[in-house]
C-alpha positions in Angstrom: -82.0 119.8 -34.7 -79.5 118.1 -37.0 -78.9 114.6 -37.3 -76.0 113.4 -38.1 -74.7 109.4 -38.4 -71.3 108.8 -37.4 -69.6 105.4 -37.5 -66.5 106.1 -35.7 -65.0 103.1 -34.3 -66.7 100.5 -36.4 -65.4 98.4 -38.7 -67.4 98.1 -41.8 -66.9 95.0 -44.4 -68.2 95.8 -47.8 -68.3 92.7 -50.3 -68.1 93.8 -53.7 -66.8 97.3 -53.1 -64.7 97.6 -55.8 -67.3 99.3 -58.3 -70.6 100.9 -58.5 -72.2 100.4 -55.8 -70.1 99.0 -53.5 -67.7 101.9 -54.2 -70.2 104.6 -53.3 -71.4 102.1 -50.0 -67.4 102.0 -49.4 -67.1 106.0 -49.4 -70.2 106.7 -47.6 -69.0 104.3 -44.6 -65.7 105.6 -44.9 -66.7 109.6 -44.9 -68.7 108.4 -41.8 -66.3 107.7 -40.0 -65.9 103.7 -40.4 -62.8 101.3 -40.7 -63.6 100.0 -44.0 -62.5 96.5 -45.3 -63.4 96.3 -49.1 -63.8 92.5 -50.2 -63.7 92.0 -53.8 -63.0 89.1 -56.0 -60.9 92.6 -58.4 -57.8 92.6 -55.8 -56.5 95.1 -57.7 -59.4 97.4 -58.6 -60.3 96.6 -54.7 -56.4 98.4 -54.0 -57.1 101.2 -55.9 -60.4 102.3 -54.4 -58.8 101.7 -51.2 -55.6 103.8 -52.3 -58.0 107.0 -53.3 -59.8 106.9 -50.0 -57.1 106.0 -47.5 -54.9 109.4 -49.5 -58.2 111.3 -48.4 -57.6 110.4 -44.5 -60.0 107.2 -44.5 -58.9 103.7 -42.9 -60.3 101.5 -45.8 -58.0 98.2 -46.5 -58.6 96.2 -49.8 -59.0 92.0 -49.8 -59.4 89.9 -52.6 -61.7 86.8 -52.5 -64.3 84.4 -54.3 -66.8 84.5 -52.7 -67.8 81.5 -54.6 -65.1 79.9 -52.4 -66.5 78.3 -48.9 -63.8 78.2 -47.1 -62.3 81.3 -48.3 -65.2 83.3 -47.8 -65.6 82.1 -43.9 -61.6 82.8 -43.8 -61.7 85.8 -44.4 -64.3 86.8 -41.5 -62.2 84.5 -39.2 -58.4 86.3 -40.0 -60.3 89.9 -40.1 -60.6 92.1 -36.7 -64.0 92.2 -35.1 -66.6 93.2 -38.0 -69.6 95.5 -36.4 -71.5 95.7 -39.6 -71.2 93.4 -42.6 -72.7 94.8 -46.2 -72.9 92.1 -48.6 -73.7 93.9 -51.5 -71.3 91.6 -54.5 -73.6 89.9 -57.2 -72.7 87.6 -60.1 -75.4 88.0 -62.9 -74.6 87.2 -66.3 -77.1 88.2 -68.6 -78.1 84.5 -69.8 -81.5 83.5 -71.8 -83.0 80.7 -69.7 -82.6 77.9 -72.0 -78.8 78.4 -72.4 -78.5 78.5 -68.5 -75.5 76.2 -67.3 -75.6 74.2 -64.0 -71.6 76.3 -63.7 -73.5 79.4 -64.3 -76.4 79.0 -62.0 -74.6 77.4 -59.1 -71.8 80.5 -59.5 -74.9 82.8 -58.8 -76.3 81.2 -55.8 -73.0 80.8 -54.5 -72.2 84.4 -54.7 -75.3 85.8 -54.2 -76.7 83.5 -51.5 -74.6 80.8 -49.8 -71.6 83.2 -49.2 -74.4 85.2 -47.2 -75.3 82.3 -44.6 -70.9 81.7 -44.6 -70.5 84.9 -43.4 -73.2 85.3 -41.0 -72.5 81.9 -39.5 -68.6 83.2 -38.8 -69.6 86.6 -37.4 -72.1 85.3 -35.2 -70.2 83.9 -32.2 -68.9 87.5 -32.0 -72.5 89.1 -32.6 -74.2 87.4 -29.7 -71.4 88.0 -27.7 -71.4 91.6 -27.6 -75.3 91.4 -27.8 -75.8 93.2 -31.3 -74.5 93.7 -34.9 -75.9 94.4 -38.3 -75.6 93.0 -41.5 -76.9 94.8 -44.7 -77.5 93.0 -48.4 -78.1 94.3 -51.8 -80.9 92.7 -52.9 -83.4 93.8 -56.3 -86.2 94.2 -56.9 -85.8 91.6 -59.8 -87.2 88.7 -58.5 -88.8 90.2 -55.7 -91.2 92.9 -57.3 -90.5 92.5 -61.5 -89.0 90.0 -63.9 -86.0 91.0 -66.6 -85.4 89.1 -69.8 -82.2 86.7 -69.1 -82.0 86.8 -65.6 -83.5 84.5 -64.3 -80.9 82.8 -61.8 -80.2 86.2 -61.0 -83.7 87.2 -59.9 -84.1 83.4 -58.1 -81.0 84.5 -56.0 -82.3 87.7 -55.5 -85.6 86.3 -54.1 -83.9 83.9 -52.0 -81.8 86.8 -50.4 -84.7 88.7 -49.2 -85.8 85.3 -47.8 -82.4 84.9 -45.6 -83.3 88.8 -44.8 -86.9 88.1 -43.3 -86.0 84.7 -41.7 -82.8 85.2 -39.6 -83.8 88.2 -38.6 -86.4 86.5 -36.9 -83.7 84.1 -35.7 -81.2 86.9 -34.3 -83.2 89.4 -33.6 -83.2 88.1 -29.9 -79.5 88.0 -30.2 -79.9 92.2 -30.7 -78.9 91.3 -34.2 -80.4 93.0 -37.2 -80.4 92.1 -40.6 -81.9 94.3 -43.2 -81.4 94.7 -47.3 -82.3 97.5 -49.9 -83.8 96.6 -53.4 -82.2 99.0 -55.9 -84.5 99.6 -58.8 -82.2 100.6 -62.1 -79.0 102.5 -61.0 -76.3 103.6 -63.5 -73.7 101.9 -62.7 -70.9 99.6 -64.9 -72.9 96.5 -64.4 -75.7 97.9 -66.7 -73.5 97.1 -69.4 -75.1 93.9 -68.8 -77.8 95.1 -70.0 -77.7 97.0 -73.2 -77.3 100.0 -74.9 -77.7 103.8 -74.4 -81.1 103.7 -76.2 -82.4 100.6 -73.4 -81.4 103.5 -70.6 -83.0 106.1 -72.3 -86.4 104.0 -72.5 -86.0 102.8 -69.0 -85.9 106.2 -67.7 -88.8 107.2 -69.5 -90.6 104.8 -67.4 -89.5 106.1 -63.8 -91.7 108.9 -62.2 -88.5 110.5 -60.7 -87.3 111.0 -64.8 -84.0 109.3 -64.5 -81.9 106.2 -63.4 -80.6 105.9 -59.9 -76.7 107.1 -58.5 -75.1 104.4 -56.7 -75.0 106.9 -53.8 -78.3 106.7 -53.8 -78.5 103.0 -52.7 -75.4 103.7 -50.2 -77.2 106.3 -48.2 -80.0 103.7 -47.7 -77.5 101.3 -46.3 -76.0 104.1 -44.3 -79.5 104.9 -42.9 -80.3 100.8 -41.8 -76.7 100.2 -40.4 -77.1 103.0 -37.9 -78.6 103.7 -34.7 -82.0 105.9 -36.5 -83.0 102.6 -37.6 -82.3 100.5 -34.6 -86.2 99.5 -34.3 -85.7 98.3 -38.0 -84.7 94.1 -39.2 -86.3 92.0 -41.4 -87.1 94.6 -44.0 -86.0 96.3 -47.4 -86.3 99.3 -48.9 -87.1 99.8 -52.5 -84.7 102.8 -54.3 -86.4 103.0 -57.7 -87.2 106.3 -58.1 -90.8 105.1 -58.2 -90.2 102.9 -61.2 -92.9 100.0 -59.7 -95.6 102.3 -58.8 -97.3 103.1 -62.9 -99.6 100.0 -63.7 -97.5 100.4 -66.3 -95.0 102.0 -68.3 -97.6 103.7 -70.7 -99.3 105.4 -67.8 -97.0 108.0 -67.6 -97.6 109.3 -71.2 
């Protein structure tokens, strides 16, 4: 029997769906079937992506935002049409030491990260427990949650607090038929590991991953695509790690 997961006649929002992994979480919805809206603070990028997919027969339409921005962010669930499944997968994380951390820099990460999640939830829910379900979907990390990184420390915080809003208003909604789940992506090459150094940093990452090399940003998508549909209906409150088993070695040297 084949299985097959088919989002015709939902409309998908995708924060942060310009590049990397948005853009493969943007595609995937897209090639399943969904109306995509692709929020990004990159209007133009976000046009371009939207450009490539719409000439290959997908409805995907491009908006630019701050998320940053309160009242733009809870503007732009208010003007969109009815949203079945929001993916909040855009992250701010400047690789910063911890001592030259800047009360700008750190309140730009929560607000990204963390506050525009409870903006957006707040706004889709009248709709939500109206039609007695919805989903939303969140990139978390596992920095933060599982491991620590050198300089990102507001980063991981935020991180830690999203899997937080995961666990808690899922317990909130959930009688609501609401489900809220997230996926902690381990290292994935994407343009945002620029971030974090050079060619030889990958190289020794991927030395320490059982799986032998860095994560595709498709690889985090088709988790997302898996917890927004119906085969995991039974499933809120939880993430999935996609780290190519990167946390399961005591340590790095145990893999020789």
């Amino acid at each position: 029997m084949s299985i097959s997961i088919d989002y015709s006649g939902q409309h998908v929002l995708v924060t942060g769906g310009a590049q990397g992994i948005g853009e493969a979480i943007v595609t995937r919805f897209a090639e399943a079937g969904a109306r995509i809206t692709l929020a990004d603070i990159n209007e133009e990028q976000a046009r371009s992506v939207a450009e490539r997919l719409t000439a290959g027969g997908h409805q995907v339409t491009a908006y630019g935002v701050d998320l940053s921005d309160e009242t733009a962010t809870r503007a732009m669930i208010e003007a969109s049409e009815p949203i079945d499944v929001l993916v909040h997968n855009a992250g701010y994380f400047p690789l910063t030491p911890f001592k030259e951390l800047t009360r700008e820099r750190v309140e730009r990460t929560f607000a990204v990260n963390v506050q525009s999640l409870f903006w957006m939830t707040q706004a889709l829910l009248p709709r939500f427990e109206q039609q007695g379900k919805g989903v939303i979907l969140c990139t978390s990390s596992v920095t933060g949650n599982r491991v620590a990184y050198p300089g990102l420390s507001h980063y991981a915080a935020s991180k830690a607090a999203v899997n937080g809003f995961i666990r808690n208003t899922a317990l909130e909604m959930g009688g609501s038929g609401i489900r809220i789940n997230g996926v902690e992506p381990g290292m994935i090459r994407t343009p945002a590991m620029d971030n974090l150094g050079d060619d030889e940093l990958s190289r020794s990452l991927e030395r320490g991953i059982p799986l032998g090399h860095l994560g595709a940003p498709e690889d985090i998508a088709n988790a997302m695509l898996f917890l927004g549909s119906d085969l995991a209906k039974y499933i809120t409150g939880q993430t999935i790690i996609v780290d190519g088993g990167a946390l399961l070695p005591e340590s790095v040297t145990a893999l020789g």
